[in-house]
C-alpha positions as CSV (number, residue, x, y, z in Angstrom):
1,X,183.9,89.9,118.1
2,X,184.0,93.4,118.6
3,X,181.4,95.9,120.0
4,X,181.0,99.7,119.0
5,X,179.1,101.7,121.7
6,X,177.5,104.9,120.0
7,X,175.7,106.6,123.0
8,X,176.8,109.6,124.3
9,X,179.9,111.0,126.9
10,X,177.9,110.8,129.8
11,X,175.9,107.9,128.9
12,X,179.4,105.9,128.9
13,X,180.6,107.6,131.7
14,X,177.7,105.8,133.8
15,X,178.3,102.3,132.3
16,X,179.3,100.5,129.4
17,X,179.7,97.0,128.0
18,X,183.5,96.6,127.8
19,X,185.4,96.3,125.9
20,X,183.9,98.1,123.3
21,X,184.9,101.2,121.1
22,X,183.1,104.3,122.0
23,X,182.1,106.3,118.8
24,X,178.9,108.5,119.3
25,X,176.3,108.3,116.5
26,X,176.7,112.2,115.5
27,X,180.2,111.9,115.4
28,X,179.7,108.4,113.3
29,X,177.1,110.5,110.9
30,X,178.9,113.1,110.5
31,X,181.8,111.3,109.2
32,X,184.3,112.7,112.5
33,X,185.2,109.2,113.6
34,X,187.1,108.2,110.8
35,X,190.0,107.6,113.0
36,X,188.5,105.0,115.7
37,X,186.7,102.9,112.7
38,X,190.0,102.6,111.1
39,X,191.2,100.8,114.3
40,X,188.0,98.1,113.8
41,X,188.0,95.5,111.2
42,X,184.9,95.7,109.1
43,X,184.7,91.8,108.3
44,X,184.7,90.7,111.9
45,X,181.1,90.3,113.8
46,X,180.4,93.6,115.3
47,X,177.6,94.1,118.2
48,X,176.4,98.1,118.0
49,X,174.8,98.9,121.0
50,X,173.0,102.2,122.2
51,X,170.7,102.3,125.6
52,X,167.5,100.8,124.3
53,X,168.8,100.1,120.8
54,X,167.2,102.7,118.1
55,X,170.6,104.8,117.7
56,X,172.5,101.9,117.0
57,X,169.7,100.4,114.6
58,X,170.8,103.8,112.5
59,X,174.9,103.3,113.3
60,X,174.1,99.9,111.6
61,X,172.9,101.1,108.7
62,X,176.0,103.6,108.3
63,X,178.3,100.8,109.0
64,X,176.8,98.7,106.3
65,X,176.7,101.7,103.7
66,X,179.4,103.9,104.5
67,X,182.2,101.6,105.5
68,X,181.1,98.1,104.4
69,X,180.6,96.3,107.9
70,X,179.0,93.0,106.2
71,X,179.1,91.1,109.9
72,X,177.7,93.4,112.2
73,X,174.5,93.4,114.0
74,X,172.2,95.8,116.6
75,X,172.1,94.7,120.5
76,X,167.8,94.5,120.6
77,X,167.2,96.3,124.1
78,X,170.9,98.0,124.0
79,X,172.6,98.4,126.9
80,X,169.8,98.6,129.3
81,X,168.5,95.2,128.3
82,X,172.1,93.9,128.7
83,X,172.1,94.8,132.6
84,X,169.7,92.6,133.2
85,X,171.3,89.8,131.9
């Protein structure tokens, strides 16, 4: 499995779920990230994860289109949910 986390700099910078790729969702929209997805395999489960889970909701469907992630998935609750775990 492999997770994505698409918050921001200084979101990551106070926590993250590790280890995960860090690719922010402008940089992901914009098409500016080209170079981490090409280090992720787009047929393996994926976890996308934001802090409460509506940014990565929209990195899923970008995934999906743009770069044909058929096994990946949203963290519900994102990272704030998954401290409490």
């Amino acid at each position: 499995m492999q997770l994505i986390d698409v918050r921001e700099d200084w979101e990551r910078a106070v926590g993250a779920i590790l280890p995960s790729a860090h690719i922010p969702l402008g940089q992901l929209v914009s098409g500016s990230a080209n170079d981490v997805i090409a280090t992720l395999d787009a047929g393996k489960p994926t976890v996308i994860y934001c802090a409460h889970g509506m940014r990565s909701l929209k990195a899923l469907a970008v995934l999906r289109e743009r770069y044909g992630f058929t096994n990946a998935q949203s963290l519900r609750g994102g990272y704030e949910e998954w401290k409490t775990l």
